[in-house]
PyMOL commands that place a pseudoatom at each C-alpha (Angstrom):
pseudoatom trace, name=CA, resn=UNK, resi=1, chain=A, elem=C, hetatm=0, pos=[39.232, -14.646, -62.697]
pseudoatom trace, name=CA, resn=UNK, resi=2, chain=A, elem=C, hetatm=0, pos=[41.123, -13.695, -66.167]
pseudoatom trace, name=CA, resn=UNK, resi=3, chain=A, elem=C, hetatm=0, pos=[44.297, -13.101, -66.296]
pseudoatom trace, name=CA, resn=UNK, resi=4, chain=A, elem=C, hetatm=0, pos=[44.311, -9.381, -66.750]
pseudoatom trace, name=CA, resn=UNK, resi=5, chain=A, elem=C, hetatm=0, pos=[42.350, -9.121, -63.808]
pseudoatom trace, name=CA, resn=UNK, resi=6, chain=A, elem=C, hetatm=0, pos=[45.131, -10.857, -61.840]
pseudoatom trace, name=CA, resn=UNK, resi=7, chain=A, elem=C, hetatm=0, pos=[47.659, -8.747, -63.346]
pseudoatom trace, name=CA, resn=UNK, resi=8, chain=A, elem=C, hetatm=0, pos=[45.684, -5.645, -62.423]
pseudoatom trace, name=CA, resn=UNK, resi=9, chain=A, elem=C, hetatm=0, pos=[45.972, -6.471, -59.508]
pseudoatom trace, name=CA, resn=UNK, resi=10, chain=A, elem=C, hetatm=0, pos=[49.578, -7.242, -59.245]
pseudoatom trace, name=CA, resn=UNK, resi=11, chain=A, elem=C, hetatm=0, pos=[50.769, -4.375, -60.945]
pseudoatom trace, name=CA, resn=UNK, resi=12, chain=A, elem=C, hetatm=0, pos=[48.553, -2.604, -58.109]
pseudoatom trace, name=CA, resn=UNK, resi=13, chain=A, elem=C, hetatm=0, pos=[49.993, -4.211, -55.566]
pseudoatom trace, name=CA, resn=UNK, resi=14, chain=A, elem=C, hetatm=0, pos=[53.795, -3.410, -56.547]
pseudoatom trace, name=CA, resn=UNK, resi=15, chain=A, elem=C, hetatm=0, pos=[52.753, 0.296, -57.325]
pseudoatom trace, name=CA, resn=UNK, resi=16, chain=A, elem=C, hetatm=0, pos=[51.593, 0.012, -53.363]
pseudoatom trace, name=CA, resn=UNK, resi=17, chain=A, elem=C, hetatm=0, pos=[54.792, -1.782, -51.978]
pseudoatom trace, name=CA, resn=UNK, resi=18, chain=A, elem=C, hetatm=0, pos=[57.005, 0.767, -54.006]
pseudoatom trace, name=CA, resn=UNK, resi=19, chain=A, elem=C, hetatm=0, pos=[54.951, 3.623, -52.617]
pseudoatom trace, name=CA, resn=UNK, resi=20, chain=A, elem=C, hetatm=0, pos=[54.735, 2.347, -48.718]
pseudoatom trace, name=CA, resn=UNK, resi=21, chain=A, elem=C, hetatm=0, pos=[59.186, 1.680, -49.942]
pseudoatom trace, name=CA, resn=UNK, resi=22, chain=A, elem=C, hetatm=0, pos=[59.492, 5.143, -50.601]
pseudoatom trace, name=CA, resn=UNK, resi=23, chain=A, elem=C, hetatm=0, pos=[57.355, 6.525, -47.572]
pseudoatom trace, name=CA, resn=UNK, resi=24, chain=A, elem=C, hetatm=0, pos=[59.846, 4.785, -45.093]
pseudoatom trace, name=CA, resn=UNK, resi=25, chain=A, elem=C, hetatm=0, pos=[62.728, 5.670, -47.010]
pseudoatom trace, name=CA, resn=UNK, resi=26, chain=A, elem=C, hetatm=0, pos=[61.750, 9.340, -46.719]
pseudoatom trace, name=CA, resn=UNK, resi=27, chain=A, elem=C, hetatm=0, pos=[60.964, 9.499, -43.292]
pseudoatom trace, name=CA, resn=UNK, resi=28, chain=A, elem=C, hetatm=0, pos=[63.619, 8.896, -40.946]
pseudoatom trace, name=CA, resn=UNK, resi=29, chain=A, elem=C, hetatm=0, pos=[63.294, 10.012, -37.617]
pseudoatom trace, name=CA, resn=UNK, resi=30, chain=A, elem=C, hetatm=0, pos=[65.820, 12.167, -35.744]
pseudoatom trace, name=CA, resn=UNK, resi=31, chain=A, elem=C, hetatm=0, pos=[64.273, 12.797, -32.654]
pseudoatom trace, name=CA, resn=UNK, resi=32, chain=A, elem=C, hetatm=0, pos=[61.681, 11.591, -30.453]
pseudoatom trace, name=CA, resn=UNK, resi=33, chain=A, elem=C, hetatm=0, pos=[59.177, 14.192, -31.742]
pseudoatom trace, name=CA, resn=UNK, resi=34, chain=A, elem=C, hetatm=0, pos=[59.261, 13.083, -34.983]
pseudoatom trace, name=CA, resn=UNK, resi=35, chain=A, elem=C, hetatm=0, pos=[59.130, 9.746, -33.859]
pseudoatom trace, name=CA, resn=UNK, resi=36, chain=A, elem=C, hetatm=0, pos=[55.512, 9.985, -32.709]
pseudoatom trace, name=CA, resn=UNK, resi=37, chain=A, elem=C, hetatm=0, pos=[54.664, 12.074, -35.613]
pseudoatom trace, name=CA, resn=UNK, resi=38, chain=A, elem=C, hetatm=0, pos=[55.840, 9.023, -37.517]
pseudoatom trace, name=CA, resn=UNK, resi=39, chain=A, elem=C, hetatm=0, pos=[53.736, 6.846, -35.570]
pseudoatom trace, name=CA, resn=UNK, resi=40, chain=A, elem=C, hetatm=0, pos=[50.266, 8.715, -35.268]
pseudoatom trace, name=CA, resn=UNK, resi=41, chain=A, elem=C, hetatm=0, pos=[50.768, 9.314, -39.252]
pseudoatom trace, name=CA, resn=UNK, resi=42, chain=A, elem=C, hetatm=0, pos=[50.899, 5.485, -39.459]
pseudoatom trace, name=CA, resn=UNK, resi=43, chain=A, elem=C, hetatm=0, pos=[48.219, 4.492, -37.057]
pseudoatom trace, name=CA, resn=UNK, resi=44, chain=A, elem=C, hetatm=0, pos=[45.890, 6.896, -39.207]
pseudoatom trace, name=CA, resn=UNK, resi=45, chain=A, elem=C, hetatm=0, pos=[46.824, 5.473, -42.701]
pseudoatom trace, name=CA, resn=UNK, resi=46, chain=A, elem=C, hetatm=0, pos=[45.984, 1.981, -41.281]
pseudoatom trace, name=CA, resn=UNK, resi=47, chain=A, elem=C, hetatm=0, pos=[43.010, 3.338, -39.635]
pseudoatom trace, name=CA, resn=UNK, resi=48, chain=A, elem=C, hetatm=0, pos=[41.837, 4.933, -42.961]
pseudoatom trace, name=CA, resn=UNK, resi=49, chain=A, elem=C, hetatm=0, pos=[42.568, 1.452, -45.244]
pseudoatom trace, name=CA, resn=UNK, resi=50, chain=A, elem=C, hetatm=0, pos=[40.309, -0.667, -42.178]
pseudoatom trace, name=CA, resn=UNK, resi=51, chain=A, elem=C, hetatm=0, pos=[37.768, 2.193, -43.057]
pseudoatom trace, name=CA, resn=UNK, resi=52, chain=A, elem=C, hetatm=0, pos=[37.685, 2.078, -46.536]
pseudoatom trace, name=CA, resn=UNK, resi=53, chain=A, elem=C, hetatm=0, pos=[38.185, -1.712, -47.262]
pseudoatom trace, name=CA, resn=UNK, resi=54, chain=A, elem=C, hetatm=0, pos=[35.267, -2.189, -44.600]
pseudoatom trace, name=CA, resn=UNK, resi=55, chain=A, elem=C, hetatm=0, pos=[33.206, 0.482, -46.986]
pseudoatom trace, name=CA, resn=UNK, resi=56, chain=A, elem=C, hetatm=0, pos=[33.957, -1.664, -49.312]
pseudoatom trace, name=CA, resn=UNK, resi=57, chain=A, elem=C, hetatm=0, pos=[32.953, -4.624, -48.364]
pseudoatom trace, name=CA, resn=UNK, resi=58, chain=A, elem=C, hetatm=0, pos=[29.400, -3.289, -47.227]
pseudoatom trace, name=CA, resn=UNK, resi=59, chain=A, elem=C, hetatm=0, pos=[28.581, -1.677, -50.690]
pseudoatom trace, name=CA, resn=UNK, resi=60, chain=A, elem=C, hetatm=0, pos=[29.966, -4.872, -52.613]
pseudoatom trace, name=CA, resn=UNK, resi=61, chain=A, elem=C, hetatm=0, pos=[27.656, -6.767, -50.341]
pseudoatom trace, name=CA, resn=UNK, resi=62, chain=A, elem=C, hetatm=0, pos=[24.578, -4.545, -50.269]
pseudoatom trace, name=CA, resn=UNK, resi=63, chain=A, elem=C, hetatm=0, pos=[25.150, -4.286, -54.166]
pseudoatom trace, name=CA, resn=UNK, resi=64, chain=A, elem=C, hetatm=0, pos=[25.506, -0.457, -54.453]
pseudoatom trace, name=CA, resn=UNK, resi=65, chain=A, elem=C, hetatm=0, pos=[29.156, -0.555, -56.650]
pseudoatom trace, name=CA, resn=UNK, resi=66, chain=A, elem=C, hetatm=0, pos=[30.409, -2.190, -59.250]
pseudoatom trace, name=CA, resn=UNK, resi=67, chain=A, elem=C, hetatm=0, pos=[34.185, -3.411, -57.339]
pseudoatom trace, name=CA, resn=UNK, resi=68, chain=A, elem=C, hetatm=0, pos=[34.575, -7.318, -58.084]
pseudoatom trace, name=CA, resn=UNK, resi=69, chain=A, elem=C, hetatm=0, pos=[34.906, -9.517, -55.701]
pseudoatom trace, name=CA, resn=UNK, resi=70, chain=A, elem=C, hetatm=0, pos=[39.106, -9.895, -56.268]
pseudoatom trace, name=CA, resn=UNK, resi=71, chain=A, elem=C, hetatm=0, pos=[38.798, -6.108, -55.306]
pseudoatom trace, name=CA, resn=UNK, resi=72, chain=A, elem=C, hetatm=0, pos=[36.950, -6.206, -52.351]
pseudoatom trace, name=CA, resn=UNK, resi=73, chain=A, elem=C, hetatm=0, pos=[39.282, -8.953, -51.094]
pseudoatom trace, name=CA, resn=UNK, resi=74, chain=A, elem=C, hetatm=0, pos=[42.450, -7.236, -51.842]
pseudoatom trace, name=CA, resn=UNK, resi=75, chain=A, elem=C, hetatm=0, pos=[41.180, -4.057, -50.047]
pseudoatom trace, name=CA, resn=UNK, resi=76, chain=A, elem=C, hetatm=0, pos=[40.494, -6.337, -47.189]
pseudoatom trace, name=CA, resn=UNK, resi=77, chain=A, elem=C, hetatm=0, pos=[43.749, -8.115, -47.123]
pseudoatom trace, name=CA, resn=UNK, resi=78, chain=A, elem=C, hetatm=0, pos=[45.637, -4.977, -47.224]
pseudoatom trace, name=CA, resn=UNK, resi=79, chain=A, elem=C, hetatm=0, pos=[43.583, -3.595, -44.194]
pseudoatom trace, name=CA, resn=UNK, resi=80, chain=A, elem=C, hetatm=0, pos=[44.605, -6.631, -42.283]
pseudoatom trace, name=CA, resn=UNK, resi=81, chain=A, elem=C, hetatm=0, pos=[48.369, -7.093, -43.592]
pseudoatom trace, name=CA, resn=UNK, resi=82, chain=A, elem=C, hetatm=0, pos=[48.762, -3.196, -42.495]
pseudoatom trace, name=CA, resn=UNK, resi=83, chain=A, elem=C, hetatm=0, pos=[47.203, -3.928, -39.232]
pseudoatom trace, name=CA, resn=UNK, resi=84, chain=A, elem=C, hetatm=0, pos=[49.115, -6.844, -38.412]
pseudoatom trace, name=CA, resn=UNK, resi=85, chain=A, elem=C, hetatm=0, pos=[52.181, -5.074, -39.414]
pseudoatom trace, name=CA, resn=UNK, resi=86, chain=A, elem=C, hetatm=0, pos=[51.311, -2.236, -37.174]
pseudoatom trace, name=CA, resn=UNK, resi=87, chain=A, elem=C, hetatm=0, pos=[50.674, -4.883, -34.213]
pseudoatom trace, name=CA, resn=UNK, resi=88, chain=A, elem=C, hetatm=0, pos=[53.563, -6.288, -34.956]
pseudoatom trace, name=CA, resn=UNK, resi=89, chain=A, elem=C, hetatm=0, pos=[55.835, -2.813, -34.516]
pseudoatom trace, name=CA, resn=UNK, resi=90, chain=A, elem=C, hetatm=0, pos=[53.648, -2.116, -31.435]
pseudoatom trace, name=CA, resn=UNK, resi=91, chain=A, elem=C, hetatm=0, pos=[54.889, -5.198, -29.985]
pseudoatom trace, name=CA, resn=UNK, resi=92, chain=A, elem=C, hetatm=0, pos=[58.941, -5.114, -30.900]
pseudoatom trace, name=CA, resn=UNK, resi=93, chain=A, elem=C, hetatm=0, pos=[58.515, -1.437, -29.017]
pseudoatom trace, name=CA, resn=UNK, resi=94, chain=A, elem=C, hetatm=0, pos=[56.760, -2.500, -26.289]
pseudoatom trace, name=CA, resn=UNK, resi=95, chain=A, elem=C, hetatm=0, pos=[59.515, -5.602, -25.915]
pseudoatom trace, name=CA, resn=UNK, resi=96, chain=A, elem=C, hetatm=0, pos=[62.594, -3.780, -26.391]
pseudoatom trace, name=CA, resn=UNK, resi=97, chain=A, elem=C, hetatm=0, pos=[61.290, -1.022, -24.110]
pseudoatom trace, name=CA, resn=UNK, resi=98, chain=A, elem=C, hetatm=0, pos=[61.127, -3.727, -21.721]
pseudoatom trace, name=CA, resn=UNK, resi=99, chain=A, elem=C, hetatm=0, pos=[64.727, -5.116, -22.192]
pseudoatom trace, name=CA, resn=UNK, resi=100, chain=A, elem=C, hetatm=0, pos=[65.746, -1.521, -21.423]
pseudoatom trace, name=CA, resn=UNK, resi=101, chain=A, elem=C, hetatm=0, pos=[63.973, -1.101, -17.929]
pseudoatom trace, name=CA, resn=UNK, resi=102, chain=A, elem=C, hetatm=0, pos=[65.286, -4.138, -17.197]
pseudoatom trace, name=CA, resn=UNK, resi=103, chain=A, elem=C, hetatm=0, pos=[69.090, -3.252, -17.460]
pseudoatom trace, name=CA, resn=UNK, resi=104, chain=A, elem=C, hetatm=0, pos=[71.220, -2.426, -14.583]
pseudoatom trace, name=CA, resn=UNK, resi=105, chain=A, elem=C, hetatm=0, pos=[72.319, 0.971, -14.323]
for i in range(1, 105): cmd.bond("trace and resi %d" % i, "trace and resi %d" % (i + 1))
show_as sticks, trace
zoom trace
């Protein structure tokens, strides 16, 4: 792999962790209702990167575009990094929901 296609990919990278920055910056919840919005938007966008990095990875392998391989496996790591980080929120909720059923009223 050359170089430029390794910075390519970097500078793609940082455009993506500015742009996911500035998505959480701009949407802070105030109520509950917004909350869930928040959530379903989130659980679609990962849905949608599994989807197209899985696309992806069936065209690169049946041949039909011309992605390089450093592509295809930077559309798949995403899909999984967004996934995990998604599992990962799913399961701080799920915990700290707990810790509040189990205070005393």
């Amino acid at each position: 792999m050359s170089n430029m296609e390794i910075n390519n990919v970097l500078a793609q990278m940082r455009a993506m962790s500015a742009q996911a920055s500035s998505s959480v910056n701009e949407a802070k919840p105030t109520n509950s209702s917004e909350f869930s919005s928040l959530l379903s938007q989130s659980i679609e966008a990962v849905n949608k990167t599994q989807k197209e990095a899985s696309e992806l990875s069936t065209a690169f392998t049946t041949g039909q575009t011309e992605a390089s391989l450093a592509e295809v496996m930077v559309s798949l790591q995403k899909a999984s990094l967004s996934f995990q980080t998604v599992l990962q929120t799913r399961n701080k909720l799920v915990e700290a929901y707990k810790d509040v059923m189990r205070m005393s009223m």
